[in-house]
C-alpha positions as CSV (number, residue, x, y, z in Angstrom):
1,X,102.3,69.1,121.2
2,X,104.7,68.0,118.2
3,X,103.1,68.7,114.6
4,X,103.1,65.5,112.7
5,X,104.2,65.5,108.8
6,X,100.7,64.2,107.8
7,X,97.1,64.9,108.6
8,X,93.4,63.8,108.0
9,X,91.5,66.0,105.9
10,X,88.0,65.7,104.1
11,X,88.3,66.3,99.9
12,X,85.7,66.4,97.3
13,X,86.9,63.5,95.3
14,X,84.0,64.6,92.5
15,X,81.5,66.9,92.0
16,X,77.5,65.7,93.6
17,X,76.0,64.6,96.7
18,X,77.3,64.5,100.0
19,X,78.9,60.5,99.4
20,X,81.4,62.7,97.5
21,X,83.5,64.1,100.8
22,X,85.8,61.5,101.6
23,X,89.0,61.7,104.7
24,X,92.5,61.5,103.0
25,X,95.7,62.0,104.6
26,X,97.7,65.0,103.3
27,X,101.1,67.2,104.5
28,X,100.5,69.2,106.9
29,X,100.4,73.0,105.7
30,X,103.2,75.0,106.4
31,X,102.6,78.9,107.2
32,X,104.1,81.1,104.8
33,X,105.0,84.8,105.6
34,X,101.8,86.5,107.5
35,X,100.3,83.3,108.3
36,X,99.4,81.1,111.5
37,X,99.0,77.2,111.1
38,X,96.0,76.6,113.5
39,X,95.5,72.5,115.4
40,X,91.8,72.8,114.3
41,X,89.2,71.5,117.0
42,X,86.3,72.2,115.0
43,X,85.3,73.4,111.6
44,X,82.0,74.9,110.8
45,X,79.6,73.7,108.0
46,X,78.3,76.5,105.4
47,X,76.2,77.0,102.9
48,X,79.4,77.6,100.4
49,X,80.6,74.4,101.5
50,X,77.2,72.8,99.8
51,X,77.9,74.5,96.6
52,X,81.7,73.7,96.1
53,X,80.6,70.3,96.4
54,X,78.2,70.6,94.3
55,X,80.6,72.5,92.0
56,X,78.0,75.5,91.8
57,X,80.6,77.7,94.1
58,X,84.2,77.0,92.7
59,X,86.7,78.7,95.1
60,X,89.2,81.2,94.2
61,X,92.0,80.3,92.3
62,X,94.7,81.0,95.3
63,X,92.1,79.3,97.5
64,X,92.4,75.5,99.0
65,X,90.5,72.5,97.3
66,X,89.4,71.3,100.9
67,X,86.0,72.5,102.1
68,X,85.9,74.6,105.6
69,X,85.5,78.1,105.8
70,X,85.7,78.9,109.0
71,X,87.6,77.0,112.2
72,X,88.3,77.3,116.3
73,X,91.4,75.5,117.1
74,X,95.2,76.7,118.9
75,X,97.8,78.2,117.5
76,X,100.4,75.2,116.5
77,X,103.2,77.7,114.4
78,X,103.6,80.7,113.4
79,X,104.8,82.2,110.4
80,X,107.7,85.2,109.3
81,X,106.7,88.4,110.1
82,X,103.5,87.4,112.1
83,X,103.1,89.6,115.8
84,X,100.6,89.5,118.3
85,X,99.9,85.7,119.0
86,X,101.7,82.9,120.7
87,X,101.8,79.2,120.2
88,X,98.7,77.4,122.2
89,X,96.8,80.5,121.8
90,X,92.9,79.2,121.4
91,X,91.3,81.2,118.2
92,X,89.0,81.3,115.8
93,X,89.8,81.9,112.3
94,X,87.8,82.9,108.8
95,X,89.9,80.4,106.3
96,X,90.6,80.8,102.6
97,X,89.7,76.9,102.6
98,X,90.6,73.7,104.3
99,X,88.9,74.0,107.3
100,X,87.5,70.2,107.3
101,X,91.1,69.0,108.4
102,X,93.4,69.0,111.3
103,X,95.8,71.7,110.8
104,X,94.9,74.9,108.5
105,X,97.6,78.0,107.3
106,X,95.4,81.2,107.6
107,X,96.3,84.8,107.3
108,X,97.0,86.0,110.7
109,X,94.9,89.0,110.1
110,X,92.1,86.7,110.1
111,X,92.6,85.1,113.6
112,X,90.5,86.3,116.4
113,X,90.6,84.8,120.2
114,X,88.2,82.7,121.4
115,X,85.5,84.9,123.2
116,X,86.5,84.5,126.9
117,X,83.5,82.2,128.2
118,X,83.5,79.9,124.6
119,X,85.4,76.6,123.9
120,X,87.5,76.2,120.8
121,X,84.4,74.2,120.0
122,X,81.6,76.9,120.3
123,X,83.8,79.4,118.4
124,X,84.5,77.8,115.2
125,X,80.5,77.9,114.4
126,X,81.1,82.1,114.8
127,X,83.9,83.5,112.1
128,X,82.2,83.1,108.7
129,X,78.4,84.3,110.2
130,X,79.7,87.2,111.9
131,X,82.3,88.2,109.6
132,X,79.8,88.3,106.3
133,X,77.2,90.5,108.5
134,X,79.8,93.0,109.7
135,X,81.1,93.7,106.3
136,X,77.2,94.1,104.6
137,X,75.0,95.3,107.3
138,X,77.6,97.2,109.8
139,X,80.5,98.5,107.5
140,X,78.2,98.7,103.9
141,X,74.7,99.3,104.6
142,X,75.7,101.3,107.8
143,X,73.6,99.7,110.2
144,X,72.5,102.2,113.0
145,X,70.5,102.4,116.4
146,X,66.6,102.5,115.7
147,X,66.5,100.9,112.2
148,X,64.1,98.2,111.3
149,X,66.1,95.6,109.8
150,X,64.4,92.6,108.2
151,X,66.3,89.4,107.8
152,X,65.4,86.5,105.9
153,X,66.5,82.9,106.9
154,X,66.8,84.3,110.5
155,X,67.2,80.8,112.3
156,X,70.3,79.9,110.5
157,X,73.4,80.9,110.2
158,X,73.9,84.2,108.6
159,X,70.2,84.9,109.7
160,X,71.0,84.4,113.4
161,X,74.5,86.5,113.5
162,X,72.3,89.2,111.7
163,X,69.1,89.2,114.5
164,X,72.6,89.7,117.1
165,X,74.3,92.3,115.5
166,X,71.6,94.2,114.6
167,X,70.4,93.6,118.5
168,X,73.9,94.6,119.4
169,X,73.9,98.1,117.7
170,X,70.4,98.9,118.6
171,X,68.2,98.3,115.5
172,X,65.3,95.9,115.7
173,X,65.6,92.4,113.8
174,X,62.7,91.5,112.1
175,X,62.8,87.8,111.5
176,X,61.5,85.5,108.3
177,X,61.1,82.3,109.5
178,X,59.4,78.7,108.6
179,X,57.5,77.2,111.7
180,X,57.2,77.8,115.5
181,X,59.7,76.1,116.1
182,X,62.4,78.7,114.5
183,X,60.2,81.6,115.2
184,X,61.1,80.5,119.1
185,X,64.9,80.3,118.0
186,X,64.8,83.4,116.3
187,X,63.2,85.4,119.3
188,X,65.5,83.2,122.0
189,X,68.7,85.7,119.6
190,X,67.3,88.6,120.2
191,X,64.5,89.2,117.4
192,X,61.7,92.2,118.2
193,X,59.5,90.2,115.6
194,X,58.9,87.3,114.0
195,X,57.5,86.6,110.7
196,X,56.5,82.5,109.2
197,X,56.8,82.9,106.1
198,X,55.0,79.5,105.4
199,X,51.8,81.3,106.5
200,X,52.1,85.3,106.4
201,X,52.9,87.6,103.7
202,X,56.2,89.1,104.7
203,X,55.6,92.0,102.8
204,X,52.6,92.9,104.5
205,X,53.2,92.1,108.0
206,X,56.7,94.0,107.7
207,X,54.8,96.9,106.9
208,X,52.1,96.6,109.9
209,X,55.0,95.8,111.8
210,X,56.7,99.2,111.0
211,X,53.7,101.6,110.9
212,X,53.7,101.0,106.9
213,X,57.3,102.4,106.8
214,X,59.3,99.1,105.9
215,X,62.4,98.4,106.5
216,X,65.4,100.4,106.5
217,X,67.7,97.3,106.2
218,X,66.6,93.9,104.8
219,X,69.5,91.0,104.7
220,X,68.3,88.7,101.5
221,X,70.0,85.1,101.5
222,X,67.4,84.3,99.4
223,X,67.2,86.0,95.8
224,X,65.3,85.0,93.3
225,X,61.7,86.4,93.3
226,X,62.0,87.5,96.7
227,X,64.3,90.8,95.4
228,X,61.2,92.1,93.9
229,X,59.1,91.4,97.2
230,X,61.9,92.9,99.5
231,X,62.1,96.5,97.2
232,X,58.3,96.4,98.2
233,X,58.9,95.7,102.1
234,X,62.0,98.3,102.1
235,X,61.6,101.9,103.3
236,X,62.2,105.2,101.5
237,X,66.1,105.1,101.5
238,X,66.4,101.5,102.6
239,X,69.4,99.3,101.8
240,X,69.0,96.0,100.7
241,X,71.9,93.5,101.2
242,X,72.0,90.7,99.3
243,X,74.6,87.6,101.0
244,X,73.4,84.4,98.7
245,X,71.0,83.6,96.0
246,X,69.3,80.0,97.2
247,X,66.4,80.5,95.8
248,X,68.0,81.2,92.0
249,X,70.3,84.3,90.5
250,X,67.5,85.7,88.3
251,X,64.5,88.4,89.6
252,X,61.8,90.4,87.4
253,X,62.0,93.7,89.7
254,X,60.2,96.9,89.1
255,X,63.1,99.7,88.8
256,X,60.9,102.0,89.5
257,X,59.4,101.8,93.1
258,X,63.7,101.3,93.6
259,X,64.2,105.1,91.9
260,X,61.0,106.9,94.1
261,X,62.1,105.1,97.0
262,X,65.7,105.8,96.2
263,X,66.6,102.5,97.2
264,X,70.4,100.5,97.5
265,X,71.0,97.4,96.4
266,X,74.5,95.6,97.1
267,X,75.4,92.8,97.3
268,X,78.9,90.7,98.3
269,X,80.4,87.1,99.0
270,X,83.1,87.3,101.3
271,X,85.4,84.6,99.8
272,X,87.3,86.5,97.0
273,X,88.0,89.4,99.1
274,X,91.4,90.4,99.8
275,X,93.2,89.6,103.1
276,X,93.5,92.9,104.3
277,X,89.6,93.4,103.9
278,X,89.0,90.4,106.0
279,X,91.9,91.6,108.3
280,X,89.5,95.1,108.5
281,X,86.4,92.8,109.3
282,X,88.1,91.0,111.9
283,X,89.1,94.3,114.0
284,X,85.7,95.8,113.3
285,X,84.6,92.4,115.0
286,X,87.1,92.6,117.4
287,X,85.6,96.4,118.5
288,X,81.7,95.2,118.9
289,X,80.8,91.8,118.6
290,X,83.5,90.2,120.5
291,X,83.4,92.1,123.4
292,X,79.5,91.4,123.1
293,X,80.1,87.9,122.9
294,X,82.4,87.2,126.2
295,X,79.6,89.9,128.3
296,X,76.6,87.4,126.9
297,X,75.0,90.4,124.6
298,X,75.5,88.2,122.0
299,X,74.4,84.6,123.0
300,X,75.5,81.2,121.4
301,X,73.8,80.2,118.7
302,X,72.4,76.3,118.7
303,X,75.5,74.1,117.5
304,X,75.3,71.0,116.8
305,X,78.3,68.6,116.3
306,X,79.7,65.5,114.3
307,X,82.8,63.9,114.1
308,X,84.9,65.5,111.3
309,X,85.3,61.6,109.5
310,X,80.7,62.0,109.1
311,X,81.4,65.4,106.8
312,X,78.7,63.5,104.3
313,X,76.3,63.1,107.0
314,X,76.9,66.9,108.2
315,X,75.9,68.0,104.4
316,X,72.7,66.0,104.8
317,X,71.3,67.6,108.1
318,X,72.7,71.0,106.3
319,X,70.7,70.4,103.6
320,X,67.1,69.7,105.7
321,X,64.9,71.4,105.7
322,X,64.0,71.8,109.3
323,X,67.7,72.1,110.3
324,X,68.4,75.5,112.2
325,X,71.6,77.3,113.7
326,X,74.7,75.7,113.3
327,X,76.5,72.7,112.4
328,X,80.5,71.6,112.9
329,X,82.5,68.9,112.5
330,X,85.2,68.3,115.2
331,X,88.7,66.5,114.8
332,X,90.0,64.0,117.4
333,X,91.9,66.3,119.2
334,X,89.1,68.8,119.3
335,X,87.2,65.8,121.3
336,X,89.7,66.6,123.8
337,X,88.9,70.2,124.0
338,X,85.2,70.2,124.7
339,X,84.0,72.5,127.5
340,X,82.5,69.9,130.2
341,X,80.6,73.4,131.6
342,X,79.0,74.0,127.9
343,X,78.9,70.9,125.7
344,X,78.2,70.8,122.2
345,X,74.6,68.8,121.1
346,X,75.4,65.7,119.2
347,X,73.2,66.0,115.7
């Protein structure tokens, strides 16, 4: 398939509320030395992609304008110096940018196949999930069999990669949700336990839940006052990772139940990081959870999916409330690509 000079792409034409993404037509990207240009199929929605809109998450300054973090798509060129793939090859990619468009230049070392069993489709909803979770919980917090590991917004995106990973390496997820209906989700992944936190006290019911232990892991996507809450849920020599601050950047925390029970706190955003440490995510990844997702030890999250033109309409049902799983916006030729056997939901 001939690459054309031009392409349809979705820019932030201002700073505000989801009226603000708007499709333009742009060059095509060329890949430079250690890069693949990917024909994108699909591009997943994330909650970065809210705040650069917003203009509360400003990217890097060597990072694309366009949105789009993370996309499944082929192989259409490949750049100097570049080994192991071939052109048509169907991937999935963690981007630097620029996902909402039709052709994307990524860092090879950021490519991963498709999961034999997944569309192009299916996969672009995986990269950014899975590849925040393996760098905190697997490759920082050193997430091992038997650990409790408590996960806050455990019906979306980073929450439900988390409940699978920590599945996968034989810990038991312990999942915060909000209403039956993600509590079902939540234990439909692979969580031991659920947790509404619209009705229960998480703190307490994490320690009933663990023998009044706590957990050894907690994944926090939340900040805010719930730091100080989680330090009291966490175990002696628990690690606490923190992925995003939705519910503010500033906690009053007692320092001193974190020094008796000799407690870590880290905490990471996976953007700014260098391509060679998302080149040693992606074969970490490639090790466990991709082998995990083509046996069906790791199962595909909900996805739900608009045309790539309705990127305003796919920030609205991010921002709801009651929206779970995942969300992706897929390009004309990505229509072509869908997997008659597994088909994407329509949102």
């Amino acid at each position: 398939m001939p690459i054309p000079q031009e392409m349809t792409a979705i820019s932030i034409t201002e700073f505000g509320g989801p009226e603000v993404l708007q499709p333009v037509r742009l060059p095509v990207p060329q890949p430079g030395p250690g890069e693949v240009l990917i024909r994108v199929a699909a591009a997943g929605l994330n909650a970065p992609d809210l705040g650069q809109r917003r203009g509360t998450y400003n990217p890097p300054p060597d990072a694309s304008p366009l949105p789009g973090l993370e996309v499944g798509g082929e192989i259409a060129a490949i750049g100097r110096g570049v080994r192991g793939w071939s052109l048509g090859d169907p991937v999935v990619a963690l981007t630097h940018g620029g996902g909402y468009a039709e052709y994307v230049a990524v860092p090879s070392g950021q490519v991963l196949p498709v999961p034999t069993g997944w569309s192009m489709l299916a996969g672009a909803a995986l990269p950014e999930t899975f590849f925040t979770i393996e760098q905190t919980l697997v490759m920082r917090a050193g997430l091992a069999p038997g650990m409790q590991v408590l996960i806050h917004g455990a019906a979306g995106g980073i929450g439900g990669a988390a409940i699978q990973i920590a599945r996968l390496h034989g810990a038991n997820p312990i999942a915060i949700v909000s209403g039956p209906e993600k509590a079902s989700y939540a234990r439909a992944l692979g969580a031991a336990e659920t947790i509404d936190r619209s009705s229960e006290d998480f703190v307490a019911r994490t320690l009933s839940i663990t023998g009044g232990k706590g957990a050894d892991r907690i994944v926090d996507i939340v900040g805010g006052d719930t730091l100080e809450k989680n330090i009291r849920a966490a175990a002696r020599f628990g690690h606490i990772v923190i992925v995003s601050t939705l519910g503010g950047p500033k906690s009053e925390i007692n320092a001193s139940l974190i020094l008796m029970k000799q407690l870590t706190l880290s905490g990471s955003t996976l953007r700014p990081q260098s391509r060679e440490v998302k080149a040693a995510i992606a074969r970490s990844l490639a090790k466990s959870a991709w082998p995990a997702l083509a046996d069906g030890r790791i199962v595909r999250p909900r996805i739900r999916a608009l045309p790539l033109a309705e990127a305003a309409r796919g920030h609205v049902e991010l921002e709801q409330p009651g929206n779970y799983g995942k969300l992706i916006l897929v390009t004309p030729w990505g229509e072509t690509a869908e997997d008659s056997d597994n088909p994407i939901e329509s949102a």
